[in-house]
N, C-alpha and C positions, 0 to 999 in steps of 0.2 A: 376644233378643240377650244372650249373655251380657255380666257385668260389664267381661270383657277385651276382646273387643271391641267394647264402648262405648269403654271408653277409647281404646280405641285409634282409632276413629272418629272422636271428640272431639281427639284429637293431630292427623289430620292434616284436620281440618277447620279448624284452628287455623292449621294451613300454609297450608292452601290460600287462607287468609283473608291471611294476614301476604303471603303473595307476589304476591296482587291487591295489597293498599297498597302496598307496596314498588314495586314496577314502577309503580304510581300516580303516587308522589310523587320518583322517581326522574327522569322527566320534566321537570316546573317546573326542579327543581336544576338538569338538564343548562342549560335555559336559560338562566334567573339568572347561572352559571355564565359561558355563553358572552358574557352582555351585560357580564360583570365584565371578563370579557378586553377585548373591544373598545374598553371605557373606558381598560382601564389603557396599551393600546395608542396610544388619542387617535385610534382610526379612529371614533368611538359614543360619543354621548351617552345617560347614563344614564334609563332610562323606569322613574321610580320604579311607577309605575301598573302597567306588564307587571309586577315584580315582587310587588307588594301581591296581584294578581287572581290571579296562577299560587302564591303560597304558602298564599292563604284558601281556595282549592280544594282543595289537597293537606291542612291543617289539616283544615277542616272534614271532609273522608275519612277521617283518623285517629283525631278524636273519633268520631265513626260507628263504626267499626272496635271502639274501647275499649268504646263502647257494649254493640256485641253480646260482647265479651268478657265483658264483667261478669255477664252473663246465663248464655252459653254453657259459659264458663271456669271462671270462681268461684263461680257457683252462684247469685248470688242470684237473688230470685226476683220475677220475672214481676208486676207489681201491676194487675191487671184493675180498672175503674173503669168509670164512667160518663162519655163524653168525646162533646164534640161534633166529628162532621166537618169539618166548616164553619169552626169555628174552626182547628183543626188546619190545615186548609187556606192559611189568610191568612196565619198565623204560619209555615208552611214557605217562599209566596210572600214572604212581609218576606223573610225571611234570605235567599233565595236574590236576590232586588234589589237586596240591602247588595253581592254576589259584586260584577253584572253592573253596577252604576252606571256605569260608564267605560266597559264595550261597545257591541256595536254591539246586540244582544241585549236582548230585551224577555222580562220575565215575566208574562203573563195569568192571572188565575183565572175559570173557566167551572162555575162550579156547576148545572148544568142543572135539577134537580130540589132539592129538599126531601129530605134526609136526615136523621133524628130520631137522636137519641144511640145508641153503640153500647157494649157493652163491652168496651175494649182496654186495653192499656198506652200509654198517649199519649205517653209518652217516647220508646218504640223507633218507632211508626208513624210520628211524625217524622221520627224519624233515618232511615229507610227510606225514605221519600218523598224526605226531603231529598237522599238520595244518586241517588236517582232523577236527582233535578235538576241534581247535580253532573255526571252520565252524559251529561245532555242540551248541558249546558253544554259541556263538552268537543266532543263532537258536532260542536256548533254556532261553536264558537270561530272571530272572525275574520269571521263573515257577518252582514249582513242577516237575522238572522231572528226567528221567537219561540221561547218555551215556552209551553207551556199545560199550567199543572194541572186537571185536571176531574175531575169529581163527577158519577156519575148509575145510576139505579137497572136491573137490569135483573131476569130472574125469579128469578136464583140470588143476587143479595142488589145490595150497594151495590158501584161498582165506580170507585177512584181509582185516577187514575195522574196519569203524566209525560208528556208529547209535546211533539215538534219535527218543525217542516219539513226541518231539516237529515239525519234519519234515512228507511234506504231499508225499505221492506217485507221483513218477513222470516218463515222459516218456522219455525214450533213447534220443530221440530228443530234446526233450522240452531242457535237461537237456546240451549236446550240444552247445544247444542255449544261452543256461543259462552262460556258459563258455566263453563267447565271448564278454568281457566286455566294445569291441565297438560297441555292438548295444543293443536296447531295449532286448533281447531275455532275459534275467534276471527274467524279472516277469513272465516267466513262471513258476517258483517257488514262490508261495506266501508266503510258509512259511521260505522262508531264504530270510536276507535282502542282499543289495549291499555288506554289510562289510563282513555277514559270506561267501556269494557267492568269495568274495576274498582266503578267505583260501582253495576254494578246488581250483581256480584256480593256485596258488601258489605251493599245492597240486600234483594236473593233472603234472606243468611240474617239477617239482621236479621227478615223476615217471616217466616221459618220457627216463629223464636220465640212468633210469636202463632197459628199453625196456616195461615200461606198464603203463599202462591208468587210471584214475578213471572213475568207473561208476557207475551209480544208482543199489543200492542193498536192498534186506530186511535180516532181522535179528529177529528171534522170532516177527513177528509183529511189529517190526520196520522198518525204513526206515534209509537208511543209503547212505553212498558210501564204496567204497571196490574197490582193484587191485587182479590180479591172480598172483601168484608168482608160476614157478616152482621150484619143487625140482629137487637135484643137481641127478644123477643118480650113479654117483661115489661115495656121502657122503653117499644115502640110503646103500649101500656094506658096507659102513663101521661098 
C-alpha cells in the first residue's frame, strides 16, 4: 500500500471511529436532556442514578476511543510485555461493576481453564474488552440479566470474550455487516442497538492493534463476542 493510501486509510478509519462514539454518546444526552425537561416542567423527578450510569458509559467509550487514537493516530507505539489474562480479566470485571451497581445487570467472571501469561499490550486489551462490555451493557440495559467475561483455551490459542443473555445469535457476516457503521448492515443484529453496536466497533479496532479481531461467539448458551490471543511459546517454558 502506498504511503497515500495509508493515509488516507488511516483518515477515514478515524471517521468511521469518531461517528461510532458520536452516535454513542449522542444517546445518554438525548436522554439526560429529556429527564431535564420533565423536571423543569414539574411533570419528573430528577433520577440522578439514570444520569450517573448513561454518562460513565458514554465517558468510559470516549477514553476507549482516545485510547486507540493515541496508537492508530499519533503514532505511539504499541508496548508488548508480559501480562497475565486472569488478571486483566478481574480488573476489566471491577470497572465494569462500578457502571452497573444500580442496575438490574450482574457481571460474572468464568475463567474455565488455566491461562499462563501472554505478550500484549495490557492497556489497549483492556480497553477492548472493556468496550466489549460497555456493548453488552447497553444490550442488556433495563433487564434481568448477566454478563459473563470468560477465559478458555481452545487449539488455536486462548479465547476471551464478552457475553449476555440479552444478545440474539448471529451470523459471521451479518455481524461484519453490523461493524460497518456507514451502511444499514447494523440491524442485522436486532438485539444490539446503534449505541452498543459502537463499542464493539471501538472494540474490533482497538484489537486490530495487537493483530486480532472480534468475532461472534458463544459462551455456556450465551452469545457473546471474543478474540483468539496466543500464547507466548517462551513464557509457557517458563
Amino acid at each position: 500500500m502506498s504511503e497515500q493510501k495509508q493515509v488516507a486509510y488511516e483518515v477515514m478509519q478515524h471517521e468511521r471511529l469518531l461517528l461510532a462514539v458520536m452516535e454513542h454518546v449522542r444517546e445518554p444526552l438525548v436522554r439526560v436532556r429529556n429527564q431535564a425537561e420533565l423536571v423543569l416542567s414539574n411533570d419528573g423527578k430528577l433520577n440522578p442514578g439514570m444520569i450517573v450510569d448513561q454518562t460513565s458509559v458514554s465517558l468510559q467509550l470516549v477514553e476507549h476511543f482516545m485510547t486507540w487514537q493515541r496508537f492508530a493516530i499519533r503514532g505511539e507505539s504499541i508496548e508488548l510485555r508480559q501480562a497475565g489474562l486472569s488478571a486483566v480479566l478481574h480488573d476489566v470485571a471491577a470497572a465494569l461493576r462500578s457502571i452497573t451497581a444500580r442496575s438490574q445487570l450482574s457481571i460474572n467472571l468464568d475463567i474455565s481453564s488455566k491461562a499462563g501469561p501472554i505478550v500484549t499490550d495490557a492497556e489497549v486489551l483492556s480497553a477492548g474488552l472493556s468496550s466489549l462490555g460497555l456493548a453488552c451493557i447497553e444490550a442488556g440495559a433495563g433487564q434481568d440479566e448477566s454478563i459473563t467475561i470468560g477465559l478458555r483455551k481452545n487449539r488455536w490459542g486462548i479465547v476471551a470474550g464478552v457475553y449476555s443473555q440479552g444478545l440474539d445469535t448471529v451470523s459471521t457476516k451479518s455481524f461484519r455487516q453490523a461493524l460497518d457503521v456507514t451502511t444499514s448492515g447494523r440491524q442485522a443484529m436486532p438485539s444490539a442497538s446503534h449505541a452498543s453496536m459502537s463499542g464493539v466497533v471501538v472494540a474490533d479496532a482497538l484489537f486490530r492493534q495487537l493483530g486480532a479481531q472480534v468475532r461472534p461467539a458463544k459462551h455456556k448458551h450465551m452469545n457473546g463476542f471474543a478474540i483468539t490471543l496466543t500464547p507466548s511459546p517462551q513464557l509457557a517454558l517458563l
